[in-house]
mmCIF file as gemmi writes it, N, C-alpha and C atoms, coordinates in Angstrom:
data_model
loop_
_atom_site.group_PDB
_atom_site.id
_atom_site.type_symbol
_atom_site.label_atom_id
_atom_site.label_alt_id
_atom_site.label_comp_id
_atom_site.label_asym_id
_atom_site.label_entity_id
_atom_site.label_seq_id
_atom_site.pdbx_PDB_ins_code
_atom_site.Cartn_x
_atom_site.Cartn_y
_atom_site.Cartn_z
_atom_site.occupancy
_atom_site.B_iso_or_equiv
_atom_site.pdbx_formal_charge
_atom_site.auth_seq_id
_atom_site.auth_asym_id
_atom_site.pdbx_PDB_model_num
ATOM 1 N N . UNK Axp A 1 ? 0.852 -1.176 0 1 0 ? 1 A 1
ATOM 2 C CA . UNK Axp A 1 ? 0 0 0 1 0 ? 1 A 1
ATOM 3 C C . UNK Axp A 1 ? 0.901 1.243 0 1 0 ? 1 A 1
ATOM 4 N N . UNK Axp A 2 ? 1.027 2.285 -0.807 1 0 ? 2 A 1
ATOM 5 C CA . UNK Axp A 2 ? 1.497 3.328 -0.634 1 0 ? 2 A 1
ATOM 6 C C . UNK Axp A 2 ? 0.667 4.312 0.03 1 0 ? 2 A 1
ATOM 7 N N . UNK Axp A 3 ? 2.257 5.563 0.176 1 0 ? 3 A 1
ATOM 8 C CA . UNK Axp A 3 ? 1.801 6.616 1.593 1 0 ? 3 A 1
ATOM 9 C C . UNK Axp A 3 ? -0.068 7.303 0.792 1 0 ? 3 A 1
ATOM 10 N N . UNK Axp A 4 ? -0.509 7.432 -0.489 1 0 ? 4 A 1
ATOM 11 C CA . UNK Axp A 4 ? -1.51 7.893 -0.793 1 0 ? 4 A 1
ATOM 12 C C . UNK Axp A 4 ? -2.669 7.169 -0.648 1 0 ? 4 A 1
ATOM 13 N N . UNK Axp A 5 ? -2.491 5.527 -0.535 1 0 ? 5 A 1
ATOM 14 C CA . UNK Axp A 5 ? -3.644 4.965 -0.177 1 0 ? 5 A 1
ATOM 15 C C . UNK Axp A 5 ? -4.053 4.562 0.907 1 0 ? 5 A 1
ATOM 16 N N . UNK Axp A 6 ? -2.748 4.791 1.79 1 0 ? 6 A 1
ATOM 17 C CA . UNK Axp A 6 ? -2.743 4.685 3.97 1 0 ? 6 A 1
ATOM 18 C C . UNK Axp A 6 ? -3.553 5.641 3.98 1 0 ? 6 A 1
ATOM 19 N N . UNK Axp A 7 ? -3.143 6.993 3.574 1 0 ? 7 A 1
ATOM 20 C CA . UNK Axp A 7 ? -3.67 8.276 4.096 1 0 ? 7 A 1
ATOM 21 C C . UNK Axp A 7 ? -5.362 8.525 3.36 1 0 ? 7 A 1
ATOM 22 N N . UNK Axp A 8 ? -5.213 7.996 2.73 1 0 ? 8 A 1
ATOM 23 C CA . UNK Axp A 8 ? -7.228 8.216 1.722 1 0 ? 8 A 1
ATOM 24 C C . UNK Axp A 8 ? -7.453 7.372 2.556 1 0 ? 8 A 1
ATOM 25 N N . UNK Axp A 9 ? -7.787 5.757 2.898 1 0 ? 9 A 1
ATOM 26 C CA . UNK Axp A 9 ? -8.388 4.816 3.47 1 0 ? 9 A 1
ATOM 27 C C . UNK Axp A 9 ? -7.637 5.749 5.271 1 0 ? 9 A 1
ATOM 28 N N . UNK Axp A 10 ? -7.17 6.132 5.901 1 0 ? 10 A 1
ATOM 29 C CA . UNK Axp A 10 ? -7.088 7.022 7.359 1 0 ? 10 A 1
ATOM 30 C C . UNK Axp A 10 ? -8.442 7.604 6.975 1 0 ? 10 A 1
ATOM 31 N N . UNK Axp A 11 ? -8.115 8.763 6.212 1 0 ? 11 A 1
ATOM 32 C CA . UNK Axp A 11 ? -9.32 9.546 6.188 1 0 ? 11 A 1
ATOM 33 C C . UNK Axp A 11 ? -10.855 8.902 5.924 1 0 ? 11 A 1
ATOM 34 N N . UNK Axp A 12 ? -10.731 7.98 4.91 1 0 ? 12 A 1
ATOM 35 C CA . UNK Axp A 12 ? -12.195 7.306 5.06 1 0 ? 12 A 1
ATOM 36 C C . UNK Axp A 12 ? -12.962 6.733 6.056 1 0 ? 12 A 1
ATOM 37 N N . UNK Axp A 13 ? -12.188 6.258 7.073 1 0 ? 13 A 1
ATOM 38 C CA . UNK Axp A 13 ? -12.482 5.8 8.459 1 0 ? 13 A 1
ATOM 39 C C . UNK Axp A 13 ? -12.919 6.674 9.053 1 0 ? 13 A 1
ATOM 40 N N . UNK Axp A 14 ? -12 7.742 9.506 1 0 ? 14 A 1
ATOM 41 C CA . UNK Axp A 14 ? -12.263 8.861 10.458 1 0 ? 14 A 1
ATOM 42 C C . UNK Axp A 14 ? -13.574 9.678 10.039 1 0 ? 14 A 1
ATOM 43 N N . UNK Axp A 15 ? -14.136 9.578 8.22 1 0 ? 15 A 1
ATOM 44 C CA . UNK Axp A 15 ? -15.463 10.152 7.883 1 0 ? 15 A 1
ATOM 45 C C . UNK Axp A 15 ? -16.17 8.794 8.057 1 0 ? 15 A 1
ATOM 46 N N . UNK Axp A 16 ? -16.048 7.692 7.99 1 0 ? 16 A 1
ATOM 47 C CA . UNK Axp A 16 ? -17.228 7.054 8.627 1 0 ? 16 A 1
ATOM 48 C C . UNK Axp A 16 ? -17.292 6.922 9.639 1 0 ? 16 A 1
ATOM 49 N N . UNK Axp A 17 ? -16.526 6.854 10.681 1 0 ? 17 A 1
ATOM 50 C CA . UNK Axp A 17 ? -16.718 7.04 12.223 1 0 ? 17 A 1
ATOM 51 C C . UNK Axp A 17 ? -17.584 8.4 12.872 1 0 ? 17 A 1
ATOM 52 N N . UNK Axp A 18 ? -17.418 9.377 12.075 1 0 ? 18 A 1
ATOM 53 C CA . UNK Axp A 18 ? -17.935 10.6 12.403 1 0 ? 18 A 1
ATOM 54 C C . UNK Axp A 18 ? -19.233 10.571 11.886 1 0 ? 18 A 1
ATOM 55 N N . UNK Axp A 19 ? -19.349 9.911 10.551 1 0 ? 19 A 1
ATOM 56 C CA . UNK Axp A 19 ? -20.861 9.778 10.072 1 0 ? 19 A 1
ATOM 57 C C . UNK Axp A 19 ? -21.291 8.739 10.521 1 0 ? 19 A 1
ATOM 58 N N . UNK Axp A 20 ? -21.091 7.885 11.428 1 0 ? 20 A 1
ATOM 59 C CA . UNK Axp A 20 ? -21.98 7.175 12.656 1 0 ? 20 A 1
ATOM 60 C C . UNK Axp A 20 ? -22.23 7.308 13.85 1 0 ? 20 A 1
ATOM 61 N N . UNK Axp A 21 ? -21.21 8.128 14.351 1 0 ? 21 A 1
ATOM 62 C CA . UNK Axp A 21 ? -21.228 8.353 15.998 1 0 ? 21 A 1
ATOM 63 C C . UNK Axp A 21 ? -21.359 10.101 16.148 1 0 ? 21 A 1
ATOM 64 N N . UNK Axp A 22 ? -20.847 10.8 15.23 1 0 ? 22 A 1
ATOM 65 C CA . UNK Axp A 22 ? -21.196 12.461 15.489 1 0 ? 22 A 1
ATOM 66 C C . UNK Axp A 22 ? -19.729 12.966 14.809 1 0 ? 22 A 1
ATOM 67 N N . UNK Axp A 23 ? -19.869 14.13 14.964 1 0 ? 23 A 1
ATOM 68 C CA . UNK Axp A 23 ? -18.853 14.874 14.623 1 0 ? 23 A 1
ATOM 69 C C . UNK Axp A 23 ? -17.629 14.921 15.83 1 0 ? 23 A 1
ATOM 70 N N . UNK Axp A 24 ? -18.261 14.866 16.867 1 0 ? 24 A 1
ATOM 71 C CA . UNK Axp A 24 ? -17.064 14.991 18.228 1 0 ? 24 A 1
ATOM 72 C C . UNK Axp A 24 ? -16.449 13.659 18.214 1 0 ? 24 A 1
ATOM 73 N N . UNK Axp A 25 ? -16.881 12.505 17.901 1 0 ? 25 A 1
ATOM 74 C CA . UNK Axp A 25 ? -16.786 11.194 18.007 1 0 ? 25 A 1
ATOM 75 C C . UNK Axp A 25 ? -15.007 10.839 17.922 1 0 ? 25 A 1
ATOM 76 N N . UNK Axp A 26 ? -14.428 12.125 17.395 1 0 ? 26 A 1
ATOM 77 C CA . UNK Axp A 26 ? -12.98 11.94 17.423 1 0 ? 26 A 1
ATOM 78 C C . UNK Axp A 26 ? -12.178 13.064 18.24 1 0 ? 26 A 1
ATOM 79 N N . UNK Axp A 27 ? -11.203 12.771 18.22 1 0 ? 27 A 1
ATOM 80 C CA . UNK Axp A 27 ? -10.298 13.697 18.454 1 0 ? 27 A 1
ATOM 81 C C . UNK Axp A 27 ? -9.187 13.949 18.823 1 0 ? 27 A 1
ATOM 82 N N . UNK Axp A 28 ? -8.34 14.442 19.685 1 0 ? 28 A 1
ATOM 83 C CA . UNK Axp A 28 ? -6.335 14.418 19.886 1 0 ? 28 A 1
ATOM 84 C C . UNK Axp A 28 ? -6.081 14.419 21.54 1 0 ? 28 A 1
ATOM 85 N N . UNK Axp A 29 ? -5.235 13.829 21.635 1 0 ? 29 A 1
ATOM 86 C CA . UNK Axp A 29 ? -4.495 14.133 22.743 1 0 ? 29 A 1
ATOM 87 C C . UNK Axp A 29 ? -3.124 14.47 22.521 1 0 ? 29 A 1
ATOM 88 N N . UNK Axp A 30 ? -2.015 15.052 23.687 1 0 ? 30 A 1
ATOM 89 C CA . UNK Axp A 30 ? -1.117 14.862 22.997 1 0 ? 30 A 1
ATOM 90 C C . UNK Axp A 30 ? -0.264 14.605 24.598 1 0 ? 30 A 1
ATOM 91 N N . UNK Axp A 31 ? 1.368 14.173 24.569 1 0 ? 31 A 1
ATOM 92 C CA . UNK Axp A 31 ? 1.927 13.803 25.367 1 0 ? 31 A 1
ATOM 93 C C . UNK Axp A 31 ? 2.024 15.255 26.138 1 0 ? 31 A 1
ATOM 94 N N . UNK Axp A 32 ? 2.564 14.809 27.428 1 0 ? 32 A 1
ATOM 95 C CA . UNK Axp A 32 ? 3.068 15.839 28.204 1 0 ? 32 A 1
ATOM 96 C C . UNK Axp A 32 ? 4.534 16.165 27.556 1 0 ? 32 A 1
ATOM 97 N N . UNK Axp A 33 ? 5.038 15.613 26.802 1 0 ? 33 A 1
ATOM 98 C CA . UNK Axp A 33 ? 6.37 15.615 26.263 1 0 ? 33 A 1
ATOM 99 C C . UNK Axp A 33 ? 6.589 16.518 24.979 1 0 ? 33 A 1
ATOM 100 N N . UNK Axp A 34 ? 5.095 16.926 24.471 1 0 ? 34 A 1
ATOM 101 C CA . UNK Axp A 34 ? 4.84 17.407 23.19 1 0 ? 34 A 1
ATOM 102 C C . UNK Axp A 34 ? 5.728 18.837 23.696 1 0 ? 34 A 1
ATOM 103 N N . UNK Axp A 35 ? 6.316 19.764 22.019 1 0 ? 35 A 1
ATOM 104 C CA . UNK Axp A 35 ? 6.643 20.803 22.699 1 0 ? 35 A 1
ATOM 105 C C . UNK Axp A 35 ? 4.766 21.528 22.729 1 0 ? 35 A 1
ATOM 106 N N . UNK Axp A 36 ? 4.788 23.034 22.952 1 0 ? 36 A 1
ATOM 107 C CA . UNK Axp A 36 ? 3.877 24.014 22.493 1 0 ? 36 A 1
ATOM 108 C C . UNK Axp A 36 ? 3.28 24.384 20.97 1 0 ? 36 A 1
ATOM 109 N N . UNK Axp A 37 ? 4.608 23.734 20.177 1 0 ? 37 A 1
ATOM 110 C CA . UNK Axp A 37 ? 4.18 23.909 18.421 1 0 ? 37 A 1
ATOM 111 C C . UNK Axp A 37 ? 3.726 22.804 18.548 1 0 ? 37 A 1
ATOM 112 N N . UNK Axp A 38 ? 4.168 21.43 18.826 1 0 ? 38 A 1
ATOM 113 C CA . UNK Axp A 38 ? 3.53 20.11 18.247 1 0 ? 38 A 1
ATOM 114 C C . UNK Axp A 38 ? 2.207 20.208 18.95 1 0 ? 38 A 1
ATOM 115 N N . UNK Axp A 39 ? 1.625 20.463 19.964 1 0 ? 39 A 1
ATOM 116 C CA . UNK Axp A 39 ? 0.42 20.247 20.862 1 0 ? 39 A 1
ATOM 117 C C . UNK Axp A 39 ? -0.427 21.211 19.795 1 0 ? 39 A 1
ATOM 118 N N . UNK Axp A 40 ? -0.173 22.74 19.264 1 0 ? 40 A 1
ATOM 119 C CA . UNK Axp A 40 ? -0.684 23.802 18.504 1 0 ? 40 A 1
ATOM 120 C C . UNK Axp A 40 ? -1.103 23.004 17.353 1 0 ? 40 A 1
ATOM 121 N N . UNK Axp A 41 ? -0.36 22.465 16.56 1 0 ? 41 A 1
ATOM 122 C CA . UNK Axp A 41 ? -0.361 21.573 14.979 1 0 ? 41 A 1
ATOM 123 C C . UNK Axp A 41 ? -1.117 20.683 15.481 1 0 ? 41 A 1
ATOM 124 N N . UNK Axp A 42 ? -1.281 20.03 16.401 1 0 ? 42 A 1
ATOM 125 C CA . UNK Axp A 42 ? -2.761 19.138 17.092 1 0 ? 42 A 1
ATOM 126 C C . UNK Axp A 42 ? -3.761 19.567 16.768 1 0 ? 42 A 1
ATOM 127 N N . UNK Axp A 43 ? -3.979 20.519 17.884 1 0 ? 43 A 1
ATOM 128 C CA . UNK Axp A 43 ? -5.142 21.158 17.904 1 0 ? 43 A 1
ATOM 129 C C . UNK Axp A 43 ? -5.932 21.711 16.746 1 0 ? 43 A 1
ATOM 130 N N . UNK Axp A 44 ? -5.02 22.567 15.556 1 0 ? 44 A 1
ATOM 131 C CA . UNK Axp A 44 ? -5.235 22.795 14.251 1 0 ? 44 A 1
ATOM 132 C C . UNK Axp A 44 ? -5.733 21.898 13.148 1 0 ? 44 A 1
ATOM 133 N N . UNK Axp A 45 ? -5.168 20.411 13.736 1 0 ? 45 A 1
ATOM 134 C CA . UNK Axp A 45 ? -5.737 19.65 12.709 1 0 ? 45 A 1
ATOM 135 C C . UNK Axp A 45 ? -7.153 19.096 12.855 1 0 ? 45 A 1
ATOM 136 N N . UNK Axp A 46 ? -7.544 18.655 14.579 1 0 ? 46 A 1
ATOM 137 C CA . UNK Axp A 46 ? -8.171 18.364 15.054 1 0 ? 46 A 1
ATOM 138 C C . UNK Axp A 46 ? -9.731 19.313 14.384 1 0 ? 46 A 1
ATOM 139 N N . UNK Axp A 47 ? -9.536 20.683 14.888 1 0 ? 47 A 1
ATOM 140 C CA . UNK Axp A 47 ? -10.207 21.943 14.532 1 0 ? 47 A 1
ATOM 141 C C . UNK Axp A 47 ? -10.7 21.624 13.16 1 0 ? 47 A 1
ATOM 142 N N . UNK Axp A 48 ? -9.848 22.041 12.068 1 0 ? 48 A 1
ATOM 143 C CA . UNK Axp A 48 ? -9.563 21.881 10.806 1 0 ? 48 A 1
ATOM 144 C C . UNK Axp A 48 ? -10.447 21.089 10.105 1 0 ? 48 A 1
ATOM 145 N N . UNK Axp A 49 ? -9.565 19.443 10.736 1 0 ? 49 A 1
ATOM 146 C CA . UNK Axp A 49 ? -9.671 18.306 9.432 1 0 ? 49 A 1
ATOM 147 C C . UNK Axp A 49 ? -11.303 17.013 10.162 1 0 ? 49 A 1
ATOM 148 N N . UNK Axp A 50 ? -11.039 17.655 11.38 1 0 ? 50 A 1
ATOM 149 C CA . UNK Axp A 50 ? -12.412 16.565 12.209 1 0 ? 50 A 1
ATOM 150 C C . UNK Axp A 50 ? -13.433 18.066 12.388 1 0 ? 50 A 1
ATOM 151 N N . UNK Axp A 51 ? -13.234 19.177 12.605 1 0 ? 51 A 1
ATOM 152 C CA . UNK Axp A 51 ? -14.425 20.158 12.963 1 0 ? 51 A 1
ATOM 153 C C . UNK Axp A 51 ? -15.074 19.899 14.424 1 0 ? 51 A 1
ATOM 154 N N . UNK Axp A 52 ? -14.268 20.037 15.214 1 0 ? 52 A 1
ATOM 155 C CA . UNK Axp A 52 ? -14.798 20.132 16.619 1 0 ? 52 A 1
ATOM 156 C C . UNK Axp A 52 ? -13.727 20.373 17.368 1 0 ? 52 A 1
ATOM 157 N N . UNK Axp A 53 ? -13.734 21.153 18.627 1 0 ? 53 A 1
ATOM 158 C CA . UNK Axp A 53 ? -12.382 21.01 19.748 1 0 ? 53 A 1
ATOM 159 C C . UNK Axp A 53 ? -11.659 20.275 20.758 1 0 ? 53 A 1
ATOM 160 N N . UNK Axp A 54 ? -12.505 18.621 20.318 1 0 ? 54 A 1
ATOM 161 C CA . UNK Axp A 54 ? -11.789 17.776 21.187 1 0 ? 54 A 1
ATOM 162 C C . UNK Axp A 54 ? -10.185 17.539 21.395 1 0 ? 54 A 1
ATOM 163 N N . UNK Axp A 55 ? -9.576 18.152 22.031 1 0 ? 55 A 1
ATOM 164 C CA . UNK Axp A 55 ? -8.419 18.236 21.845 1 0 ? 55 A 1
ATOM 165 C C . UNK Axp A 55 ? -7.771 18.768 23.342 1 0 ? 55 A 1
ATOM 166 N N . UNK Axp A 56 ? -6.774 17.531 23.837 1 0 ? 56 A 1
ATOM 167 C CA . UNK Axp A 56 ? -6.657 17.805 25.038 1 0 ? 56 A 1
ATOM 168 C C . UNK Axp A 56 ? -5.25 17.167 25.279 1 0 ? 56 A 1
ATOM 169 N N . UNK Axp A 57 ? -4.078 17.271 26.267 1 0 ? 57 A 1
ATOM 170 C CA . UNK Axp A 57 ? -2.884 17.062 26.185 1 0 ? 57 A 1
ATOM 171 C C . UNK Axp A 57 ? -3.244 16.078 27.618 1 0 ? 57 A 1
ATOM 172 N N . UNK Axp A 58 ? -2.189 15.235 27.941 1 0 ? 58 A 1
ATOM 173 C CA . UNK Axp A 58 ? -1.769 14.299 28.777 1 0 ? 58 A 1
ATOM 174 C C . UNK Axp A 58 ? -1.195 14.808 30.537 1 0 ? 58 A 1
ATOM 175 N N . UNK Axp A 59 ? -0.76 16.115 30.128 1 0 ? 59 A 1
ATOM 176 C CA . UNK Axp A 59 ? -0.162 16.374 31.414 1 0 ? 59 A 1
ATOM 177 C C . UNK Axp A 59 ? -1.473 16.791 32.309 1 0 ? 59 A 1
ATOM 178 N N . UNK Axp A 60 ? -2.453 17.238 31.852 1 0 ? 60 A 1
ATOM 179 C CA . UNK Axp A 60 ? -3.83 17.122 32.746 1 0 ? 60 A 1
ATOM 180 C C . UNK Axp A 60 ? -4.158 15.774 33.468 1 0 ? 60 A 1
ATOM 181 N N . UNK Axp A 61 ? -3.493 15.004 32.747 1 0 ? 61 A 1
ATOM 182 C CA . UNK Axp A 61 ? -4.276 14.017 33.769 1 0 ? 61 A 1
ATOM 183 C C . UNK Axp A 61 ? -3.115 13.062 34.345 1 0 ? 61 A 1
ATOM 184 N N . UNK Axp A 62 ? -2.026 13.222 33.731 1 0 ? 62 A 1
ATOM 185 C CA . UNK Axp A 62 ? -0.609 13.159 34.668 1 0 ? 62 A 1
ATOM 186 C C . UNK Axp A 62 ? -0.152 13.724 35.916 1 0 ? 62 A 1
ATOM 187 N N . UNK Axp A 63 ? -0.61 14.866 35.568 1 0 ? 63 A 1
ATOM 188 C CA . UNK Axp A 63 ? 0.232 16.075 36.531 1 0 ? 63 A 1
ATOM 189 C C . UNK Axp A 63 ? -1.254 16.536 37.472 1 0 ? 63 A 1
ATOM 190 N N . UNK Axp A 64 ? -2.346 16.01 37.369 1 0 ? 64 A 1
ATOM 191 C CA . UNK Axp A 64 ? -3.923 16.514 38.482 1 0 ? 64 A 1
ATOM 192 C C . UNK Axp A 64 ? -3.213 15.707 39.993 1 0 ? 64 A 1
ATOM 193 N N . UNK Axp A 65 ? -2.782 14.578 39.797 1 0 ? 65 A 1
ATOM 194 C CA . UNK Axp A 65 ? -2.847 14.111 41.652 1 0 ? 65 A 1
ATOM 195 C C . UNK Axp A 65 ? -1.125 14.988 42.49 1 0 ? 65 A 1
ATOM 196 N N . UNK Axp A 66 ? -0.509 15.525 41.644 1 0 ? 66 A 1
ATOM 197 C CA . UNK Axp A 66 ? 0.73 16.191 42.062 1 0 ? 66 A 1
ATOM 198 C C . UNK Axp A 66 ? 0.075 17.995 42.515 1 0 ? 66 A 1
ATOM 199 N N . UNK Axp A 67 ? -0.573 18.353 41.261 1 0 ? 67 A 1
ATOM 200 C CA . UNK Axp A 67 ? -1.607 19.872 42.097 1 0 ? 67 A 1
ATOM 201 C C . UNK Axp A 67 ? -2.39 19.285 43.154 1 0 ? 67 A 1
ATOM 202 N N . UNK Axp A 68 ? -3.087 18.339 42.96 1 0 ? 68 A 1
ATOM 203 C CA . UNK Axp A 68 ? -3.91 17.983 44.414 1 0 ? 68 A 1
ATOM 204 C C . UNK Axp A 68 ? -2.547 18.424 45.793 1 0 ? 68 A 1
ATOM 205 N N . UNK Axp A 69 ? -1.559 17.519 45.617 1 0 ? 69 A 1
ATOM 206 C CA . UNK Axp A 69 ? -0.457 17.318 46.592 1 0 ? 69 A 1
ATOM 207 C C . UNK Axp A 69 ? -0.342 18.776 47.005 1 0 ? 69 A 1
ATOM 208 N N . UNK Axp A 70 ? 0.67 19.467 45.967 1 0 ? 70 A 1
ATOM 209 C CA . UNK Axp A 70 ? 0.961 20.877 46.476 1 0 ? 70 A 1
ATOM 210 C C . UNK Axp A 70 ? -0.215 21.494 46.644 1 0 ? 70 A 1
ATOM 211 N N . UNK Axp A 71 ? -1.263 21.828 46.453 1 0 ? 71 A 1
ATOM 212 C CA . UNK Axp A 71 ? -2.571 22.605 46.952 1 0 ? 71 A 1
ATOM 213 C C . UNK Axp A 71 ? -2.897 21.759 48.654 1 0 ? 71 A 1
ATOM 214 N N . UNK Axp A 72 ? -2.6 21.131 48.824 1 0 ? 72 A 1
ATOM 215 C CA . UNK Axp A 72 ? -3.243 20.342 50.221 1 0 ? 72 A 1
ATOM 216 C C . UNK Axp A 72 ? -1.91 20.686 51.195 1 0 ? 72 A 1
ATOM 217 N N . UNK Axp A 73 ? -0.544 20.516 50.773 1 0 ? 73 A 1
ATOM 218 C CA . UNK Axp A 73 ? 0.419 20.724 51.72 1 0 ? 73 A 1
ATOM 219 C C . UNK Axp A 73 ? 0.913 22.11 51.427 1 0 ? 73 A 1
ATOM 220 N N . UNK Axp A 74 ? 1.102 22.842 50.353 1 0 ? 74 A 1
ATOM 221 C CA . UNK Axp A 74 ? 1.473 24.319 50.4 1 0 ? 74 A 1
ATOM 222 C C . UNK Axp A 74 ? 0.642 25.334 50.094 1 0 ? 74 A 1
ATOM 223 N N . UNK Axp A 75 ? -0.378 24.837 49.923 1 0 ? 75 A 1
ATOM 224 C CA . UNK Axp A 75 ? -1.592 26.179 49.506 1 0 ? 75 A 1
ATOM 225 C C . UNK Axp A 75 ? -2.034 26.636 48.582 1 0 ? 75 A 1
ATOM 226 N N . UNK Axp A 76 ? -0.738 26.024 47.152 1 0 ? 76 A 1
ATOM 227 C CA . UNK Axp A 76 ? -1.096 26.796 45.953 1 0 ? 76 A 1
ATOM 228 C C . UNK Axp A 76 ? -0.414 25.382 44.723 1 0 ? 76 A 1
ATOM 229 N N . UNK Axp A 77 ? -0.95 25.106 43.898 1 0 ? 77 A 1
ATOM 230 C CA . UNK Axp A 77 ? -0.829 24.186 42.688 1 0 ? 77 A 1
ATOM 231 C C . UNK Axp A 77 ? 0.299 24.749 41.746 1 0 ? 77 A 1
ATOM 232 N N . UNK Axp A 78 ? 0.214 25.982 41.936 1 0 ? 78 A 1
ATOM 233 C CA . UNK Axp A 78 ? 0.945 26.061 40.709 1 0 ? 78 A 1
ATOM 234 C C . UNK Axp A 78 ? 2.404 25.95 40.8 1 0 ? 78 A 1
ATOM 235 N N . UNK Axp A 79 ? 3.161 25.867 39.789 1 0 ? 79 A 1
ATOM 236 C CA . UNK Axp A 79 ? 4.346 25.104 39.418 1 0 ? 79 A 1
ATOM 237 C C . UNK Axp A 79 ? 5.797 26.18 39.999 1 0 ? 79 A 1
ATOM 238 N N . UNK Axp A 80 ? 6.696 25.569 40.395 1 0 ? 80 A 1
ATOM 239 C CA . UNK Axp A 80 ? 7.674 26.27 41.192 1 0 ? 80 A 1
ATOM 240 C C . UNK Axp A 80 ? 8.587 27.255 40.242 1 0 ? 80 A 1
């Protein structure tokens, strides 16, 4: 299979998944490791090429029981 018929049959999926379950039915995450451009080029495609803002990065749900920590023992979550 070449890179033009991976990427047509990708996209045909992702429009029948959306034309059975909704338009939100997809969407991105990205690592906590991503820089700020790669997480941005996410979100853009997400926006873009699916039409909705599901689009959400990893360190939210990595980094939630460490703000719990510092908010309970120093008062404040945010980062040193």
């Amino acid at each position: 299979m070449s890179w033009e018929e991976a990427i047509n049959y990708a996209a045909s999926e992702f429009r029948r998944i959306q034309d059975k379950y909704r338009r939100d039915s997809i969407g991105g995450i990205t690592s906590s490791r991503c820089t700020n451009e790669e997480t941005y080029l996410v979100q853009k495609l997400v926006r873009a090429a699916f039409g909705n803002n599901n689009v959400n990065t990893y360190a939210c749900v990595c980094h939630l029981p460490t703000g719990y920590g510092l908010k309970t023992t120093l008062g404040e979550s945010a980062g040193t």
